[in-house]
C-alpha positions as CSV (number, residue, x, y, z in Angstrom):
1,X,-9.6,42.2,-17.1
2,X,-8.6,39.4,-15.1
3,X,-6.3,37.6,-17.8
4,X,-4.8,41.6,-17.7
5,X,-4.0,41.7,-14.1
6,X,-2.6,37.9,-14.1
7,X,-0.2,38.7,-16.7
8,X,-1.6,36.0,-19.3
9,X,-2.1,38.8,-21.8
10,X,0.9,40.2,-23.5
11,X,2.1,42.8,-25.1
12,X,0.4,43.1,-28.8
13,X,-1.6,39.7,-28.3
14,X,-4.8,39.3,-30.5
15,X,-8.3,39.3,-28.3
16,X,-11.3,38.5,-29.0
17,X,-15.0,39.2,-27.3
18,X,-17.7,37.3,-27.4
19,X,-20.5,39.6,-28.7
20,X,-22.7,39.0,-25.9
21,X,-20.3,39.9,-23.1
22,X,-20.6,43.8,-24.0
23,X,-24.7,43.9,-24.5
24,X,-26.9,44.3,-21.2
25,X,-30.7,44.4,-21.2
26,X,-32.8,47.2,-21.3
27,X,-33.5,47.8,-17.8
28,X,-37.8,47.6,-17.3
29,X,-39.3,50.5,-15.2
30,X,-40.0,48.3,-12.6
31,X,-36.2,47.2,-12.8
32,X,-34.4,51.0,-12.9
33,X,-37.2,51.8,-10.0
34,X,-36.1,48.6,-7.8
35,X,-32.3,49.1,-8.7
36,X,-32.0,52.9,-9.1
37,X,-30.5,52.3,-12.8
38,X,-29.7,55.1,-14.9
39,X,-31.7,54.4,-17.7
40,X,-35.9,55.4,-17.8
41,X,-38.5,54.1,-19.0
42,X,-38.7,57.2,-21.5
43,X,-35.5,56.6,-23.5
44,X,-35.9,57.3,-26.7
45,X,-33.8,57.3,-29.6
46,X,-32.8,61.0,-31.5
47,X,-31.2,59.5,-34.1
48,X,-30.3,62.7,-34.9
49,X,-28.2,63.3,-31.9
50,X,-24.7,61.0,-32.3
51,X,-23.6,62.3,-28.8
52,X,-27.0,62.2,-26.9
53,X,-26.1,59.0,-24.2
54,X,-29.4,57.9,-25.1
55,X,-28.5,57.6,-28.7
56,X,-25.4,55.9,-28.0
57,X,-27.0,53.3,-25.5
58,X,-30.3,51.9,-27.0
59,X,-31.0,51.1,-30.7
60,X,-33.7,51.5,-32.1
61,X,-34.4,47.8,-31.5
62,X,-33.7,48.4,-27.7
63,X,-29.9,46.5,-27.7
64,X,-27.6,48.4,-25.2
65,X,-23.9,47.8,-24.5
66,X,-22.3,48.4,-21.6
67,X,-20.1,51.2,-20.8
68,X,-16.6,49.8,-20.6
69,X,-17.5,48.3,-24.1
70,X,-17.5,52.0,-25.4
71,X,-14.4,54.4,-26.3
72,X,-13.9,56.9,-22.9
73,X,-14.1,59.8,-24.7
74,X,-17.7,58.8,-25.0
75,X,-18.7,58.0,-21.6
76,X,-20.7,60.6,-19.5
77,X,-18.9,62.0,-16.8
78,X,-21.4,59.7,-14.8
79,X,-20.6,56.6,-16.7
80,X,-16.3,57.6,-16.4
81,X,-16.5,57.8,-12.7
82,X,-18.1,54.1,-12.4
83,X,-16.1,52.6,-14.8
84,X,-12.9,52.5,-13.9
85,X,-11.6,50.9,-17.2
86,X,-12.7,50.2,-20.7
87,X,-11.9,48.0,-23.3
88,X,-10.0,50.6,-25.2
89,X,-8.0,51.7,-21.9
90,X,-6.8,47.8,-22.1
91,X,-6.5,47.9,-25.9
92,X,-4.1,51.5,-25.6
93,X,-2.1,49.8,-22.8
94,X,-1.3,46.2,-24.0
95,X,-1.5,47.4,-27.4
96,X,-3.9,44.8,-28.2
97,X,-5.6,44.1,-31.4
98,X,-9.4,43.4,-30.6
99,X,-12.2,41.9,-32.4
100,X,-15.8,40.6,-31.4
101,X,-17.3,37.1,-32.1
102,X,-20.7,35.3,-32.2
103,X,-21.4,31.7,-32.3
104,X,-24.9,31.6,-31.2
105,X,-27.1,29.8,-33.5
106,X,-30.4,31.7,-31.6
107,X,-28.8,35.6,-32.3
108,X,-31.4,37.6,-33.8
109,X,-31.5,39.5,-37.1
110,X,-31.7,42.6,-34.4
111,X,-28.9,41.9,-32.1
112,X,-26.5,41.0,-34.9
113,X,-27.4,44.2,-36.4
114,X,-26.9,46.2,-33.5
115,X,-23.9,44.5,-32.6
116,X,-22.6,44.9,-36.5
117,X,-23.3,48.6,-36.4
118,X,-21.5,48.9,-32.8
119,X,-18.2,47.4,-33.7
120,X,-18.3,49.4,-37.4
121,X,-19.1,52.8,-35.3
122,X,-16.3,51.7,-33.1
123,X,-13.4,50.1,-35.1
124,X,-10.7,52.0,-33.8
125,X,-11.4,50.1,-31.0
126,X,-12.6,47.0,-32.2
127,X,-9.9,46.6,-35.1
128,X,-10.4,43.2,-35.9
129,X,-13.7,43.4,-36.6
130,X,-16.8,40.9,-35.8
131,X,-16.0,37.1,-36.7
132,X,-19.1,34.6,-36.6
133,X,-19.9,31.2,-36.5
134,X,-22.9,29.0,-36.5
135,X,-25.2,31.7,-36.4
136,X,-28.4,30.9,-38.5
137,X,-29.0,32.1,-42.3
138,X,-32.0,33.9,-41.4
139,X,-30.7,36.7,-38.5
140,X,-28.5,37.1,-41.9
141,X,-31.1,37.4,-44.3
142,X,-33.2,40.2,-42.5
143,X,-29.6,42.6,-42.3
C-alpha cells in the first residue's frame, strides 16, 4: 500500500508477496475474548460450504489469511467495511501482475499447503503464481 500511495509502483509493474505477509494466526479463545476478534473458538471447517466465511478463513490445519489478501467479492459485508482495500483492488487499479513467494527454510508441510491451495483458489488474483526458495525438502515431501 505504501509503495502505491508514494508512487513507486507503476502502471503494469510485476509484485510479489511474501507468503507470510497475508497469513494471520488463529486467534485463541482467550485472544478473540480479550480483543473482541471475529473469529470463535468453535470455527469449524464445512468443507462442503465454499462460501461459508469460516470455510474460506481456516484450513483444515488452522492457517488463516487475512482479508485484504482475499478477492472483495468474497469478503463479508463485515470484513468490506473494515478493509478498506484489497490486494485485488490494487491489482485492478495499477494493473499489476501478482505473485507470492516463500524463502523460509522453517515453513511447514501445512502452511505451504495452505498457502499453495490459497494462491491456486485465487489465481485471478494471484497470477504469477507462488515462487520459492530455500524452503526445506521435507514441507515438500509431505504435499
Amino acid at each position: 500500500q505504501r509503495s502505491c500511495h508514494a508512487n513507486e509502483v507503476k502502471q503494469g509493474d510485476t509484485v510479489y508477496f511474501n507468503a507470510g505477509s497475508l497469513m494471520w494466526k488463529r486467534a485463541t479463545i482467550a485472544e478473540v475474548a480479550q480483543n473482541g476478534c471475529c473469529g470463535t473458538s468453535d470455527m469449524t471447517v464445512d468443507e462442503d460450504d465454499e462460501d461459508s466465511p469460516v470455510s474460506r478463513k481456516v484450513s483444515k490445519n488452522k492457517y488463516c489469511f487475512q482479508p485484504y489478501a482475499y478477492p472483495r467479492s468474497s469478503l463479508s459485508d463485515w470484513e468490506k467495511e473494515r478493509c478498506k482495500a484489497t490486494i485485488e483492488d490494487y491489482k485492478c487499479h495499477f494493473n499489476l501482475k501478482i505473485g507470492v513467494y516463500v524463502q523460509e527454510f522453517s515453513v511447514s508441510a501445512d502452511a505451504l499447503d495452505a498457502i499453495v491451495n490459497f494462491v491456486n483458489k485465487h489465481s485471478r488474483v494471484y497470477d504469477l503464481g507462488l515462487a520459492f526458495g530455500g524452503v526445506n525438502g521435507m514441507a515438500f515431501g509431505q504435499i
